[in-house]
N, C-alpha and C positions, 0 to 999 in steps of 0.2 A: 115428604118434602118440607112440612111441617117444624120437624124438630132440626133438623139441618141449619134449616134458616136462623130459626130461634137461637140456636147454639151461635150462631156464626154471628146473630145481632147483639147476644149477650158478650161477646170477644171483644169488638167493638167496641162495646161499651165498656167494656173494662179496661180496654187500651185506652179509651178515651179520658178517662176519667184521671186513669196512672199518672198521665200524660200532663193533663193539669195540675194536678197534685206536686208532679216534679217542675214544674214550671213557676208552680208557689212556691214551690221549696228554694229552688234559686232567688227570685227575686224578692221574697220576703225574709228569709234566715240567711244564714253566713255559710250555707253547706256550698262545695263546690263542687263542680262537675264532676273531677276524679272521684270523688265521694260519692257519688250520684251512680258513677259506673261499678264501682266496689262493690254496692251495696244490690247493685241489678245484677250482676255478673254471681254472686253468692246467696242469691236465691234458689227456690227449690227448682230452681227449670228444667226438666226432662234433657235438655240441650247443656251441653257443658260451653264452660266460657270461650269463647273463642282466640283464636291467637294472636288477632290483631287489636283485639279490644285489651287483652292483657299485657300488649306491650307499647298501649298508650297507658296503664296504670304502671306499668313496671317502670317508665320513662317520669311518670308523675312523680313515682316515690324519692324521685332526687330532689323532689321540693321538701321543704321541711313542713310547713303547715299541710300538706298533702299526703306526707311520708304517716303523720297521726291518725291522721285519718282513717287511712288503712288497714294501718296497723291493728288498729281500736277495733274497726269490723273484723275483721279476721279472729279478734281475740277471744270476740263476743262470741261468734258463730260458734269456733269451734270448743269453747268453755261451755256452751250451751249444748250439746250435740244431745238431740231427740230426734230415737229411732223412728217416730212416725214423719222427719219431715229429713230422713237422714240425706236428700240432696245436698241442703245446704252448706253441709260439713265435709260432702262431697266436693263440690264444686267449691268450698275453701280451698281445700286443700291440693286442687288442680292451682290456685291463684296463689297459691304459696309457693308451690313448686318451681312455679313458673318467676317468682321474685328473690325466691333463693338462687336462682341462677342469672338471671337477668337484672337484680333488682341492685339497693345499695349493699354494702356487705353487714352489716349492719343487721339485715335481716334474720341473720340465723344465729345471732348473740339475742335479739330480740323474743324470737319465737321458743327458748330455752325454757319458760315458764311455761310451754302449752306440750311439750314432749306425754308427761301422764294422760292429757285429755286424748291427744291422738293414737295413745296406745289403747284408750279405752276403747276407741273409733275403731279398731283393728276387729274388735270382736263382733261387730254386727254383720248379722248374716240375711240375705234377701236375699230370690230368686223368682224373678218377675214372669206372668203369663207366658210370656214364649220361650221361658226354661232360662233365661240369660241370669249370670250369676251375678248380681252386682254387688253381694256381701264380698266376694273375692277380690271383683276390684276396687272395693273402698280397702282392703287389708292391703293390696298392692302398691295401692297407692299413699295408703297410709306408711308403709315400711318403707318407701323412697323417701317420701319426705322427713322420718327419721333416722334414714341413713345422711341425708345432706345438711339433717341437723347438728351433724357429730362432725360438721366443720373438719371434716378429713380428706383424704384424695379425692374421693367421689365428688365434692365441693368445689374443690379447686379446678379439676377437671372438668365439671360439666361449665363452670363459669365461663374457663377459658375457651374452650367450644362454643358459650354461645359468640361470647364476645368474637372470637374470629371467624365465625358462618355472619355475624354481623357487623364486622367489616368487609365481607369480601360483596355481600350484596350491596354497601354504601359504596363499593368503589366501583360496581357494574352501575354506571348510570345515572349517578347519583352524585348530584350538589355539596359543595360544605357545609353539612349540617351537623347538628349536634350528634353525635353518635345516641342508638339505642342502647347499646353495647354495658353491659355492668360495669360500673366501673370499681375499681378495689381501691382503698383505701392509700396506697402507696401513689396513686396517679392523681386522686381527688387534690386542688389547690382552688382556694377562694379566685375567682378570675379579677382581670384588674376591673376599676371602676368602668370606663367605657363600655363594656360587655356586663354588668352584674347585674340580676333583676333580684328584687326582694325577697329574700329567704329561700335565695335559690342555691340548690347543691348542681344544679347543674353548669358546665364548665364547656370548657373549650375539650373540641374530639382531645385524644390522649394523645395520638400521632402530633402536635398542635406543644401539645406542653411538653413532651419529653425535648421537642426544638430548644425549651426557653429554659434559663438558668434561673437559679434564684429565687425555684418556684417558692411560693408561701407554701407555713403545715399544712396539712393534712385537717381538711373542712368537716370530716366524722363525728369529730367529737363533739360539733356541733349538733347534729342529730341523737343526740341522744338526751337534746334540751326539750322538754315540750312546749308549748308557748300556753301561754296563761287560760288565754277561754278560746274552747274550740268546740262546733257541734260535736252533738253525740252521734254514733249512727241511729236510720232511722229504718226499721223494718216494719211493715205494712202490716198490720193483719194481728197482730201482737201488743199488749200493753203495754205501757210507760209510763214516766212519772207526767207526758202529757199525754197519755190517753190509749198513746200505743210505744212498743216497745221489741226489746228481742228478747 
């Protein structure tokens, strides 16, 4: 009864501790929240990311100071990929998947410089206590997110899929909101001033714009600006130039 407890007080205490640590990080540096979940969602967690938490990040990445963010984590992780902690580049690479179909299009001209790393990723082989292959499905899921890389049918296809599974759940029950929905680059327009929040790519639903004429370019080319100073990500447990790092 002993170590049970212990265990379960030590848990505690490291939720406890995380908890503040993230709560400095907000209120003291310029990280933000979507940041905060990128960086929690792409740790080593036995639990892969969930799908509501990645399509409040998939929704974020239409911000442009949030869109870096991301992006940066993802980069880090997966440029980084050590076999002793191979979750992490695991569960990137669920959070990519999930942004190359849901996210800005943007995404998969981006992630072009990380193709060699994820093919390295393909090679790792583990096979945990209860026989479960997980080197198979980091290679599984390593070879989709390089097939969605090559910006081909598969691409366009799974886009349009998610985009219209979500529309059709916005239209059961659901308010006029900003769509989750990917949006592509031919629908993306600056919205007018009344609606525009700061460095936001997010827009009016597309059903909304395609009504209106006249729409302004195409707001992408914007994202592919970084903005001047922006946190780094910040991974726990690991060095940095302040003390810890990834």
């Amino acid at each position: 009864m002993v170590v049970p407890l212990f265990v379960e007080l030590k848990k505690q205490a490291s939720f406890f501790l995380r908890e503040k640590i993230r709560i400095a990080r907000l209120v003291l540096t310029d990280v933000t929240p979507t940041q905060l979940l990128a960086e929690e969602v792409t740790e080593g967690n036995p639990a892969a990311p969930d799908t509501r938490t990645m399509g409040k990040i998939s929704r974020a990445a239409f911000e442009l100071e949030d869109y870096w963010r991301i992006v940066d984590i993802l980069h880090a992780r997966l440029g980084r990929f050590d076999r002793a902690h191979w979750r992490e580049a695991y569960n990137s690479l669920i959070l990519l998947e999930h942004l190359l179909t849901h996210g800005p299009a943007s995404i998969a001209e981006e992630f072009q410089s990380d193709t060699v790393a994820i093919t390295e990723i393909q090679s790792f082989e583990h096979v945990d206590e209860r026989g479960f292959n997980w080197g198979l499905a980091v290679r599984n899921k390593s070879e989709r997110v390089l097939k969605l890389l090559e910006k081909g049918p598969l691409l366009r296809e799974e886009r349009d899929r998610a985009r219209k599974l979500s529309r059709g759940i916005q239209g059961f029950g659901r308010f006029d909101r900003i769509s989750s929905a990917p949006i592509d680059s031919s629908e993306w327009r600056m919205p007018p001033e009344s609606c525009r929040r700061s460095n936001s790519l997010l827009v009016e639903p597309a059903g909304k714009i395609d009504q209106k004429e006249n729409a302004n370019p195409s707001a992408e080319a914007q994202i592919g600006k970084r903005p001047e100073a922006k946190a780094k990500p910040f991974f726990p447990g690991k060095e940095n130039d302040v003390g810890r790092s990834f």
